[in-house]
N, C-alpha and C positions, 0 to 999 in steps of 0.2 A: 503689430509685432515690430521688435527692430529690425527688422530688412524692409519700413515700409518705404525708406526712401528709395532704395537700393530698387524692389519691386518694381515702384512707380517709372523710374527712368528704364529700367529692363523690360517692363511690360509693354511701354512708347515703342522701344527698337525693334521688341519682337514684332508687334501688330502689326511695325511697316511690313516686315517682310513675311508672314505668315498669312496667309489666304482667312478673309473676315471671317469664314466658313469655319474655320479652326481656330479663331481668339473666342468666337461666340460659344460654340462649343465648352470650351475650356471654363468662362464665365458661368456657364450653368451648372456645372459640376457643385452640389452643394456638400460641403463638410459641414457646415454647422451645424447641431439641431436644434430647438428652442423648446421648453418645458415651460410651462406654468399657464396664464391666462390662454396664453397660443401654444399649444404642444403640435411639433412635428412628427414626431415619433412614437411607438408603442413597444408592448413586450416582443414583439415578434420581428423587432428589428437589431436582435440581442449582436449577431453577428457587426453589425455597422455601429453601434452605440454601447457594447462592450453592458454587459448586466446589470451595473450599473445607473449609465444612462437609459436604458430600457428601461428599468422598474422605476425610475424618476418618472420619465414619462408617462407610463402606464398608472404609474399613482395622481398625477395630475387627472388623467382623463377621467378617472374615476373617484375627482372629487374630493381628495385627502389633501388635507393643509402642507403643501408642497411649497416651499420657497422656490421664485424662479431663478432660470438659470437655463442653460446650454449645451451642448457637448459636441465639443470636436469629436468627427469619425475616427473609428480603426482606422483608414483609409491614409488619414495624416500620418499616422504614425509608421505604416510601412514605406508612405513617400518619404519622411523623415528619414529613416537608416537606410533608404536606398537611394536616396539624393544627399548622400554626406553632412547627414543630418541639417537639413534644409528645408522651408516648407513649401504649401503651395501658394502661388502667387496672391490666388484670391483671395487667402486664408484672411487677410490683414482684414481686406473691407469686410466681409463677411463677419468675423468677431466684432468690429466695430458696431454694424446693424444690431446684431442681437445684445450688446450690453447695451446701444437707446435704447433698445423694448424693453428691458430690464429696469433701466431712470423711467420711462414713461410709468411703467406697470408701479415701482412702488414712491413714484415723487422724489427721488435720490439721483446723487450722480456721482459717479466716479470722480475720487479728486476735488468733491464741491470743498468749499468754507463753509458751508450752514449746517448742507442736510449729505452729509459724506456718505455714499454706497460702499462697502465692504464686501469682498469675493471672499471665496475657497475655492481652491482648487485641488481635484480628489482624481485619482489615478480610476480605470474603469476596464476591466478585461472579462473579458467573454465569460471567460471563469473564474470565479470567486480566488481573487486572490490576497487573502486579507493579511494586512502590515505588509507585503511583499515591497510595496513599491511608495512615492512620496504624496504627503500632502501638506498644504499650506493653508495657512488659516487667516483671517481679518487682513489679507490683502486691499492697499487702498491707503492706508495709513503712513503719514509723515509728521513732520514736526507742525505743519497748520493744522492737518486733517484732524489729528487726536485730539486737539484744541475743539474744532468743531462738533468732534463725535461727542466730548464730557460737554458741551455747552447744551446739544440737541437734548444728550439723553437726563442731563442734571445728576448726570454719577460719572465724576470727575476719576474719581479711582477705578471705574470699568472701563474706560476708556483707557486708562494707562498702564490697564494691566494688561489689554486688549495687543496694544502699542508694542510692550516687551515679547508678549507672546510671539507675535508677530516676527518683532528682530530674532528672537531665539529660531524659529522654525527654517523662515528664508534664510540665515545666515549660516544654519547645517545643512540645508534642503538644496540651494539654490548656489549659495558662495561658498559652500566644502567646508565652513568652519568644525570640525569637526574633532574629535577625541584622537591624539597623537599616540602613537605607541607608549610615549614616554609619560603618559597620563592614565590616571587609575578611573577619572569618570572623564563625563560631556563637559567641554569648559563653560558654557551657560551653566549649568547647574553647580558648579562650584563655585561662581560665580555668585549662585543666587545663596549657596549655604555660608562662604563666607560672609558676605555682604550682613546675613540674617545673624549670624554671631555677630555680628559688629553693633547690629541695633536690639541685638535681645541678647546682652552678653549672659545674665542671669537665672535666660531660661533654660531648661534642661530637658532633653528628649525631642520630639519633630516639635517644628513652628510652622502652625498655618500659613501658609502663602495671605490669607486673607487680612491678616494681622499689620500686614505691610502699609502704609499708609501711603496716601497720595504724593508727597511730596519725596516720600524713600522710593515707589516707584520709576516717581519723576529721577530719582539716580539709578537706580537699575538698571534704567533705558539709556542713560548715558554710559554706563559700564560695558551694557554689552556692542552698541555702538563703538567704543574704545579696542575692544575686541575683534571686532568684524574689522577693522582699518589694520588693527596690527596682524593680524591674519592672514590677509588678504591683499592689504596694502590697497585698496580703495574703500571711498565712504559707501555708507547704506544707502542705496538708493533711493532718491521723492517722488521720482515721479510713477504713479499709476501703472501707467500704460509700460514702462520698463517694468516693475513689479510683475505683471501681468505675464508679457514675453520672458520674461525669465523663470517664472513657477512652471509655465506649460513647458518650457522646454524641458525644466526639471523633472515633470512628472514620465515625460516620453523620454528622457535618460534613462528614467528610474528602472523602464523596461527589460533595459540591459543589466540592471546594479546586480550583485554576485547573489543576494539575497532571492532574488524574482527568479533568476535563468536557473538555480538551484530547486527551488518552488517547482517551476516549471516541467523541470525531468524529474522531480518527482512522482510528479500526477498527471504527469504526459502531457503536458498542455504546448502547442507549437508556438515555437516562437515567430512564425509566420504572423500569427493570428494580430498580433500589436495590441496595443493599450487604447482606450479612449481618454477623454480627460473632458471632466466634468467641472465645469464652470458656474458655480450657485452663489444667489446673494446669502450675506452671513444671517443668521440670527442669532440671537445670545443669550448663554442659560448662566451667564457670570454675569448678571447685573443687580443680583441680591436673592435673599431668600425665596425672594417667589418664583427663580428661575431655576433652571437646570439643565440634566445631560443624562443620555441613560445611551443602554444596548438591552434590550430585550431578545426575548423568542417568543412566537405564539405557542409553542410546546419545552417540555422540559428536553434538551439535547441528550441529556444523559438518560433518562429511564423513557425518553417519549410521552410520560403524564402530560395529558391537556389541563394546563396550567401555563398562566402568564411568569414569564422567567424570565430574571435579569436583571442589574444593577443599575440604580441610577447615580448622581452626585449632584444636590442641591449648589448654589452659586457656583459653577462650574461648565467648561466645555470640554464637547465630547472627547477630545485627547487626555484628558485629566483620569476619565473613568478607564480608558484604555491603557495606558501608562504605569499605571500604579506610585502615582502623586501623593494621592489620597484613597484612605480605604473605602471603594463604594459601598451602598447600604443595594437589599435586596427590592427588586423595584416593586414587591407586593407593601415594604410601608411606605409607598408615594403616596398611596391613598389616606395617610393620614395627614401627608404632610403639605400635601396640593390637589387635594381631590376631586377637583373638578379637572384637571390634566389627565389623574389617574383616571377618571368616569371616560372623558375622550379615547384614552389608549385603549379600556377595554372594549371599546365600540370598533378601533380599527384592528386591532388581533383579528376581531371575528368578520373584518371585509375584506384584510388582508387573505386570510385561509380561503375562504368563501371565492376570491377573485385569482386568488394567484395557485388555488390547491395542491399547498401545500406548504410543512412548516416554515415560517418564515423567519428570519434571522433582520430584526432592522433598529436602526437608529435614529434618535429625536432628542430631540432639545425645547426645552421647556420657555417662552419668555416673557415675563411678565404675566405668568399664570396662561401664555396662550400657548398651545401643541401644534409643533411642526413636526412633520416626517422628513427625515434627510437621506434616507435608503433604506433597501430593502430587498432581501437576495432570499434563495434558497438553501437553510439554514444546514451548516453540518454535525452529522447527530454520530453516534455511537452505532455499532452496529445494532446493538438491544434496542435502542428506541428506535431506527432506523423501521424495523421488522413491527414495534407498535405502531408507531404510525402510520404506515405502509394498511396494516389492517385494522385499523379502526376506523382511518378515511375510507376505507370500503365501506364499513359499516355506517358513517355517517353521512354517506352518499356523495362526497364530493368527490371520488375517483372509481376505478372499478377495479376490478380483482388482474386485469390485465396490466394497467396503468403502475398497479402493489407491485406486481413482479419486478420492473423497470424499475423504484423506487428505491429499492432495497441493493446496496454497492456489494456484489457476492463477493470480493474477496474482505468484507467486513463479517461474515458469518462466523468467521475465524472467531470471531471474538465474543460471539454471541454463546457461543461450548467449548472456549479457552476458562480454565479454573485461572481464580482472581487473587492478587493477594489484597489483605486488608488494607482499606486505605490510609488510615492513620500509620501503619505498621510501616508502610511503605516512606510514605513521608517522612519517617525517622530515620527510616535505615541511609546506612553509610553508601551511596552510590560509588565504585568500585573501578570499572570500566564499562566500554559498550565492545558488543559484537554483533555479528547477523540474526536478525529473528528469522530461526530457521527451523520451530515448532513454538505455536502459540500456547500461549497460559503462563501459568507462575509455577514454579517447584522452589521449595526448599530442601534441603539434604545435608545429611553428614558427607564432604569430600571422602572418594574413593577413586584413586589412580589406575584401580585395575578391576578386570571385571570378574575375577575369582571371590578377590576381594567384596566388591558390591555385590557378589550374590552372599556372602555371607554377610556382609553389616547390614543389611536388606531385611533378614531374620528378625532383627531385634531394632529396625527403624528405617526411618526414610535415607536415602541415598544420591548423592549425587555425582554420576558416573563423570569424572575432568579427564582429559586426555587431552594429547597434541591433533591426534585425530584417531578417528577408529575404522577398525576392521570388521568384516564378517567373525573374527575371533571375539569377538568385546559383546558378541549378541545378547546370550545369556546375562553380564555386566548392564546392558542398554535394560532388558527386560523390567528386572530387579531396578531399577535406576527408577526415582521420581522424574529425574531429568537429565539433558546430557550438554556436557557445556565441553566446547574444542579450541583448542589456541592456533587452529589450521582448518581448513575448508571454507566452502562456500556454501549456498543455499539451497546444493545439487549435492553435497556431497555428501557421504555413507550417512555420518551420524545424522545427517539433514533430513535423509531418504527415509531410514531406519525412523527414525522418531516420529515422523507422518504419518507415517504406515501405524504405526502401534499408538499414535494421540499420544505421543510425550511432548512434553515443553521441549526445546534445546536452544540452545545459541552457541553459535560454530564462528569462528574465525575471530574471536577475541585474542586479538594478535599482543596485547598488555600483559596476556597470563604467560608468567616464566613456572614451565613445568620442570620439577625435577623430580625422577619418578626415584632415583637411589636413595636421597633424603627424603624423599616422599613428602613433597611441600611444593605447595603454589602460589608464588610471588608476586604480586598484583602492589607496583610502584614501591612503597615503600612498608608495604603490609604484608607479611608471610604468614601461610594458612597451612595447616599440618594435614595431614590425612587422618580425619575423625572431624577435623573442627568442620563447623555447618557456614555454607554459603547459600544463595538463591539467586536466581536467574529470571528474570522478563523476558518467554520467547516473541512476545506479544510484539517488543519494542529494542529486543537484546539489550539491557540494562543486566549489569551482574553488582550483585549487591552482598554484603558480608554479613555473615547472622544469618538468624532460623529469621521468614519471614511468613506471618501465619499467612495460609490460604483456605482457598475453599471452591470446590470444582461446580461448575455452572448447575443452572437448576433443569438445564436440558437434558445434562449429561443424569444427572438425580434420576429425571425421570424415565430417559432412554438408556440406560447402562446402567447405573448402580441400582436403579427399581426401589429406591429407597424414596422416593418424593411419588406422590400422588398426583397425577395429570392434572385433576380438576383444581390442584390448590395452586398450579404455577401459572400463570397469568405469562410468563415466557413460554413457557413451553406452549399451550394454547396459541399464541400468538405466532410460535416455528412450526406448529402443526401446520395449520391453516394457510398457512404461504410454501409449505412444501406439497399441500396438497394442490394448490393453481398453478404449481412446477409440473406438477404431474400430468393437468390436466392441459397445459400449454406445451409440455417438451417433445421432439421428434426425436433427438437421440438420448439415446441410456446411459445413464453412467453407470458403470461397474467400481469393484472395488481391486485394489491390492493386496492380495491379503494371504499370508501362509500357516493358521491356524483357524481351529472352530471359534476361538475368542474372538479373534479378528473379523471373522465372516459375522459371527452376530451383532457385531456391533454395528457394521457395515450395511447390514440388511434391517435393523434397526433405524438405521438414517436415511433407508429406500434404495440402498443398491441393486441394480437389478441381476449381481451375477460376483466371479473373479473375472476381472483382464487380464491378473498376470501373481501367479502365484511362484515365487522363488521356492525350488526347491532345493537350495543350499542352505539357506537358512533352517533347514530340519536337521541336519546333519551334526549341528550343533548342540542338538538339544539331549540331557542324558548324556549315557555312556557312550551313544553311538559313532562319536566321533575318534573312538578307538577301534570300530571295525573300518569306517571312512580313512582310518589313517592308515590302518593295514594293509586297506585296497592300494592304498598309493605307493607304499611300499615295497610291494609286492612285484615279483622281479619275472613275474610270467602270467600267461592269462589263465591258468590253473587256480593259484592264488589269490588273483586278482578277484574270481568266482567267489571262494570262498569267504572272502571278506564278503563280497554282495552279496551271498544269503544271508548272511547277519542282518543287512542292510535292510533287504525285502520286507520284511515283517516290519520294521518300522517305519519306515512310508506308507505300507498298505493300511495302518494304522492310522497315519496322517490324512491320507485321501480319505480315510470311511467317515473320520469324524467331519471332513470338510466337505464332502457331500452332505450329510445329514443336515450339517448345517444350513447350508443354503435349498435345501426342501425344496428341490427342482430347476434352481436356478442355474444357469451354466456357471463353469469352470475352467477357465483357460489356465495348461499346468505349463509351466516353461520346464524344460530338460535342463538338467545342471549345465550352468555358465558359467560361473569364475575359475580362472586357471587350477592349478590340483596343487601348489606353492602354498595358495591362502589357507589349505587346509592344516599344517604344519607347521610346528613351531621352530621359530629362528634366535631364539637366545639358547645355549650349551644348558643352563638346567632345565628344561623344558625338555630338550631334546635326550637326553639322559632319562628324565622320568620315562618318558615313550618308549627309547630302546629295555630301558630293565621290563617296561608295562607287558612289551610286544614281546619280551625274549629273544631280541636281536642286539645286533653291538651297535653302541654308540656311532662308532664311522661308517658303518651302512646308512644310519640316519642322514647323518651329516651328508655324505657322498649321493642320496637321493636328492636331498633339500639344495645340494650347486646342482643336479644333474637339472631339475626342475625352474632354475633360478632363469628371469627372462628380463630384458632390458627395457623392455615395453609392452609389462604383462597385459595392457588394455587391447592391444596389436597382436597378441601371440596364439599359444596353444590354447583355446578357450573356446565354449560354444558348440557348436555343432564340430569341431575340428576336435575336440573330444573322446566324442560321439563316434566320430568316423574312426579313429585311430583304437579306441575303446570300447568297441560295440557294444560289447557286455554291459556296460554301465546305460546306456538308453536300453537296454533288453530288461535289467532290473526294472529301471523305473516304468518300462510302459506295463509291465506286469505287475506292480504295484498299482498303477492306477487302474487295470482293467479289471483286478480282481477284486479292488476295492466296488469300484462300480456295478460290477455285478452281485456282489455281497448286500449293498445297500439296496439295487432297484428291486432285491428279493424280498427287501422289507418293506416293499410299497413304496418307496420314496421314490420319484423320478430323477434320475440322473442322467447333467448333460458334459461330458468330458470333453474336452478340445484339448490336445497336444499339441505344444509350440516347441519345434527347433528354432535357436536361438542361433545367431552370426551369419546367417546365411547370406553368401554374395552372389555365390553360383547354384544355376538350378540344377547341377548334378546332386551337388553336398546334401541337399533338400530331397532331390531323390533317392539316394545310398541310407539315409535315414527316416524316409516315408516305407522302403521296406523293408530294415528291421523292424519298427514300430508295426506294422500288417502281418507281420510273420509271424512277432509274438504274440498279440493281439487273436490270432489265430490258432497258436499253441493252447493258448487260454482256453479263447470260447470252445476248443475241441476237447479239453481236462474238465469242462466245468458242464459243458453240454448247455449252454446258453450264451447267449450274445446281448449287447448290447451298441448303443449308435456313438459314435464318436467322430470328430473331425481334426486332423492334423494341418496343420499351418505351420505359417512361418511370424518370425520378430523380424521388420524391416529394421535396422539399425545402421546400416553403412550403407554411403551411398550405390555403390555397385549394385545395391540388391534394389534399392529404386527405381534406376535406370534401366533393369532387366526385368523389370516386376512383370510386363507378358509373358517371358519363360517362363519365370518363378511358378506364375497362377497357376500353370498348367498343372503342377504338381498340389500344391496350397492350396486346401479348403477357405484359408483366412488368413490376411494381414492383419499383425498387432504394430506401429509403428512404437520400436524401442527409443523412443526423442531424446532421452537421455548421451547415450552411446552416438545416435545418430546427428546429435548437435557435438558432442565432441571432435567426431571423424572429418563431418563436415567443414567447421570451422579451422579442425587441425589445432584446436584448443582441449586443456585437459580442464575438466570443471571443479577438481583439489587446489591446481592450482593457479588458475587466470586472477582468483583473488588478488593475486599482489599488483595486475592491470588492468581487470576488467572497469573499476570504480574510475582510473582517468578514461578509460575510452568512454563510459557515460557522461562524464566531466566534456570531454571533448567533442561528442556528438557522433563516435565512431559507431558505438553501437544505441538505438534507442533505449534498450531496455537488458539486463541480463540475461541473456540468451539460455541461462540454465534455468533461468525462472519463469521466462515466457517466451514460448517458438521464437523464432528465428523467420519470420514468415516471407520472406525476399528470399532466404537464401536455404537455409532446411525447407522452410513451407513451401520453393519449388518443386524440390525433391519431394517431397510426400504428395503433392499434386501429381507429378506425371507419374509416383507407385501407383494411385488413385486410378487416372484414366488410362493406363497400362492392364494393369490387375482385371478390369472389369472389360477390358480387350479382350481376354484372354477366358476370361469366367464369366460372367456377367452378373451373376449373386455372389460374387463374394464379398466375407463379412468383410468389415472394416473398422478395425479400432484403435486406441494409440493405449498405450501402458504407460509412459512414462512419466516422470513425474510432473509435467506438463498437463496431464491430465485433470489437473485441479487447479491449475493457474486459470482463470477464468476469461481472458480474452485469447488463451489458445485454446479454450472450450470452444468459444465463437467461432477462433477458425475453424473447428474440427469439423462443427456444424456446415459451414457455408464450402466447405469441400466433400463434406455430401459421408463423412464417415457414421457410421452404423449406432458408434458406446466410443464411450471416453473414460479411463477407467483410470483410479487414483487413492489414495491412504485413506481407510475409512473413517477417518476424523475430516477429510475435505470432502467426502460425497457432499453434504448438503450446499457448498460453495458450487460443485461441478453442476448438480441440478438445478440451482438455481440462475447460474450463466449458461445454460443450458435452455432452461425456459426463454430467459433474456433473448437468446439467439432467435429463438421459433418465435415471440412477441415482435421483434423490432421488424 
């Protein structure tokens, strides 16, 4: 490296004064590791040699035409950024040792005149991080070397294309040469298109790079040389051994570059962890037709068919086929085109799976009709093929049904029962803006700004409900809606929640769309969109796109919901069967669903839920006319009135509970008591509030005069919840009689029925007692009108801290904690989850928080708190249940926690049950 002089006199001074005991030491520390005739390393050394290097090695040992090579440890690379990017002393001799083994092993050397050795150097992290980070290629070359390399190999033009290649990579990789603001491409490449109009002025359309001849490359290489000096303001480096130290350092820069540290939080990957860097002699698939470059998979990534899959590019290296230089061909016609390469590859596909079990993702290069492997990882699939292969490798015995579980990424199932749009369809349309996927699948719809409206264009077609954000008012709107796209929220909020819960597409917080609801038009940059005209939305990917774009809903959902597709003819669905059944037979806690209808509950129990967690019952009060006795309740200026509005009421919730018992055919039901303030149930524009008063036969300024009387500054903090309850008795007195009459109604029809009542906001275990005996009283009113009983359990929704920290009082009253994570990551944080959108993306940026806090627990700081509710609660009760409702409950690494805190069910939108069981199994396997 260059600090070997620097080293040498530094290592002298230290020794004097360092105890032999500790220079020795130090010198044994090995960062190298060596692959090929001599391998040091195997797969199981993925931590220290980054996946990478491990599967290099692990392919040596077992025999695959592995070109040799090396790899610096992770180890360098966190001494690197914690020594001011600096390396280890011994680093220098130790790279020196292993490139001799490298000249011995194939008769070549670094820097020779005759028989020139050529490196690469490739970036190598723990976890597959592909294009994140640099790499350099036919290192070793100068203005002798190239000379050498065209003399050895007798193709004077592969050596000098080899040469430019070279300058163009190090000279962006290494010296920054790099694409200016005030620049539309890479200046190499404009370099390479002018230069090609200057010797093909004639031709018209792309001109092969190959076309170039030896002596116009021989200018090329002078051009971009000319480039690098005026850029940079120093010449290209000759010698080797700089080359060398310069690429490594490059590629351990690259750990940091905005592309990787971006990479990295998106897929959690620590940046603790560092890079390795992978040192291999070159081989060349650009030295004529008999050569090449490919990227395969031993399976199809997209549907999982066991089929060889992948592109190669005949005279070409492997950046060429990665790049899109050149259009590659599909790598099943190699076999006509070199097929005894192609006979090799299908020999290693089948040692690769066999040895590494599982699909594998690798790269080769063809040379002179001979096959090298140059990597080789575990390959990233789709979730659909994810879930094939996962159980076919069962079946063809190289994993087991436990191993499947692990296999399959549960928050990709999302995509395995998200509706598709057409591919071509997609590819055409006008991409628009992006926002948050904050319900998977594709919709298209006619725009409708209001949800009166989408229930009526809903009648006569598809709909797509656009708003700034929505309310418990827009339900109905949400319902009727294919899908629901927001120019406000986050991946927590209403529309987010709501669309989960019901399996709609949505994308929320497309912060591009100028809504204007008077002109009723939506403004998306320089395109305006009427209310009628059709848009579509990716909640998959938040992509919002303009036009009708066709879809088509998964073949799971065919056969689990519409019952329109036959089991035996979906080869998916077979393939979701059979992996939710080793969830089943692996998991220790239950997931439940969210769900506030019989639709909801069959679909839910349809995908194996075993129950509700958390049934909203605000969301009924909307539905029908009933939201005109709900309003009169509110209205209503004594608790006389207030009655008479709830008998309205009664009958249409007991209506609601009977069907959603029936539904779940013995399964439990956790009901929540009305939560949101009694504000959201009334309307706040003057004609609204006019229809009401003439509706109700009251005046206009009563309405008005209720709607400030009600008005709160921080309705999330306010009069809501159990605080309702207490001031409104009558309103828990209605609904516990709705449910108990409904429960008795049903368990007369044979069905068993198991009701659990949740008081929601509870801090103090008084407020939880004042409404444990309403709920007993009436309950008891009941069973004494109807001359039968039935079993029920009343609990509490933890949601604020306060009710954590006291959870041994609370238990003593509370049959059962539901952890409301929602609410209770809000309070906690002191964050509102509508709006941190506009900071929570720089706190990810800046490493404030690791992850969306409304998307996945808070496990430091809520996941204390639900810890000490946990070993509190069971202080004080020692069976009580323990479950979390929130929408957390189908994020799949707050499944994990939920599991390893020892909670009972995890309960969540019945379109995510199958993600929550299957990180659910994950938990009880690992």
């Amino acid at each position: 490296m260059a600090q070997t002089k620097k080293t040498k006199s530094a290592k002298t001074k230290s020794a004097k004064k360092a105890p032999a005991k500790t220079a020795n030491k130090a010198k044994d520390i090995k960062y190298v590791y060596d692959f090929g005739k001599k391998t040091d390393g195997d797969a199981k050394l993925r931590e220290l040699l980054g996946g990478k290097g491990a599967n290099l090695a692990e392919m040596a040992r077992i025999g695959l035409p592995v070109p040799p090579g090396f790899t610096i440890s992770t180890e360098v690379c966190t001494h690197y950024y914690a020594n001011k990017r600096t390396y280890p002393k011994v680093l220098d001799s130790q790279i020196r040792k292993s490139v001799e083994l490298m000249e011995k092993q194939l008769g070549k050397k670094l820097g020779d005149l005759k028989t020139p050795l050529l490196l690469s150097v490739r970036s190598g992290a723990r976890d597959s991080m592909p294009g994140m980070m640099d790499t350099i290629l036919n290192l070793g070359l100068n203005d002798e070397t190239v000379e050498a390399l065209a003399t050895s190999s007798g193709n004077a033009r592969f050596a000098w294309d080899c040469y430019r290649r070279f300058i163009q990579m190090y000279g962006d990789v290494v010296m920054g040469v790099q694409k200016l603001p005030s620049e539309d491409h890479d200046p190499f490449e404009e370099i390479i298109e002018k230069f090609k109009a200057e010797i093909f002025p004639k031709q018209k359309g792309e001109v092969d790079d190959s076309k170039i001849s030896v002596t116009q490359m021989k200018e090329l290489v002078n051009r971009f040389k000319i480039l690098v000096k005026k850029r940079t303001g120093k010449d290209f480096p000759t010698c080797p051994w700089e080359q060398l130290e310069g690429s490594v350092g490059a590629v351990f820069g690259s750990w940091m570059n905005d592309r990787a540290i971006v990479y990295r939080r998106k897929y959690g990957i620590p940046a603790a962890w560092g890079t390795a860097v992978n040192v291999q002699a070159m081989v060349f698939g650009n030295t004529g037709k008999k050569s090449g470059s490919g990227v395969a998979f031993t399976r199809d990534p997209a549907s999982g068919e066991k089929v060889l899959y992948g592109e190669f590019l005949t005279d070409a290296q492997g950046e060429d086929v990665v790049a899109g230089v050149r259009t590659p061909r599909p790598v099943a016609q190699l076999k006509k085109v070199l097929p005894n390469p192609f006979k090799e590859l299908v020999a290693v596909q089948k040692t690769l799976e066999k040895h590494f079990k599982d699909m594998q993702d690798f790269e080769f290069t063809i040379e002179e009709e001979k096959l090298y492997m140059l990597q080789t990882r575990n390959g990233k699939r789709t979730g659909l093929a994810a879930v094939r292969i996962a159980v076919e490798m069962v079946k063809e015995r190289l994993i087991d049904w436990k191993t499947a579980i692990n296999r399959v990424p549960a928050d990709q199932l999302d995509q395995v029962l998200a509706p598709v749009f057409d591919a071509a369809a997609q590819k055409a349309a006008d991409t628009l803006c992006k926002g948050l996927p904050a319900g998977p699948g594709a919709a298209s719809g006619r725009v409708c700004l209001n949800a009166e409206r989408a229930v009526e264009a809903a009648k006569s077609g598809k709909v797509l409900l656009v708003r700034q954000e929505t309310s418990p008012e827009d339900l109905r709107g949400m319902i009727a809606a294919e899908g629901i796209l927001t120019a406000r929220g986050g991946v927590s909020s209403h529309a987010a929640l709501v669309a989960r819960q019901m399996g709609k597409v949505c994308v929320c917080g497309a912060a591009a769309l100028e809504i204007d609801y008077k002109a009723r038009t939506v403004k998306v940059g320089k395109k305006t969109f009427k209310e009628g005209d059709f848009m579509s939305i990716n909640g998959t990917n938040g992509e919002v796109f303009g036009g009708e774009l066709k879809t088509a809903p998964s073949e799971i959902i065919q056969v689990l919901v519409d019952k329109k597709l036959s089991p035996k003819k979906s080869r998916a669905y077979q393939n979701f069967s059979k992996l939710m059944k080793w969830c089943e037979q692996a998991t220790k806690m239950d997931v439940r669903t969210n769900a506030d209808s019989p639709t909801q509950v069959a679909n839910a129990v349809a995908f194996g839920a075993s129950g509700i967690g958390l049934c909203r019952t605000e969301h009924m009060f909307f539905e029908g006319n009933r939201i005109d006795a709900m309003r009169q309740m509110i209205l209503a200026d004594d608790e006389k009135n207030r009655r008479t509005a709830l008998k309205k009421l009664l009958p249409f919730q007991r209506k609601d509970f009977t069907g959603i018992f029936k539904a779940l055919e013995g399964r439990p039901a956790t009901i929540r008591l009305l939560d949101p303030p009694l504000h959201e149930f009334l309307p706040h524009d003057q004609n609204s509030q006019r229809d009401l008063a003439k509706k109700l036969g009251v005046s206009l300024a009563s309405v008005k005069r209720r709607v400030e009387d009600l008005h709160e500054f921080n309705p999330m903090l306010g009069h809501r919840g159990c605080r309702l309850g207490i001031s409104y008795s009558e309103i828990t007195e209605m609904q516990t009689q709705a449910i108990i009459e409904a429960a008795l109604a049903v368990q007369e029809s044979g069905i068993e029925v198991k009701p659990e009542i949740m008081v929601p906001l509870v801090g103090f275990a008084k407020e939880l007692e004042l409404q444990v005996e309403v709920i007993h009283a009436t309950a008891k009113k009941v069973f004494a009108a109807k001359g039968k009983k039935v079993k029920y359990l009343v609990g509490t929704m933890i949601e604020i801290p306060r009710a954590a920290l006291v959870a041994d009082e609370i238990a003593k009253t509370a049959q059962f904690f539901s952890f409301g994570t929602n609410d209770l990551t809000q309070t906690t944080l002191g964050m509102s989850r509508d709006d941190s959108g506009s900071f929570l993306p720089n706190y990810t940026e800046m490493d404030v928080v690791s992850a969306n806090p409304f998307a996945s627990v808070d496990q430091t700081g809520v996941g204390q708190l639900m810890e000490i509710a946990v070993k509190k609660g069971k202080s004080s009760r020692r069976g009580i249940k323990l479950g979390i409702c929130g929408e957390h409950g189908g994020d799949p690494s707050s499944v994990v926690f939920c599991h390893n805190i020892g909670l009972n069910y995890v309960s969540c939108s019945p379109f995510r049950v199958p993600t929550a069981r299957l990180a659910a199994a994950q938990a009880a396997v690992s």
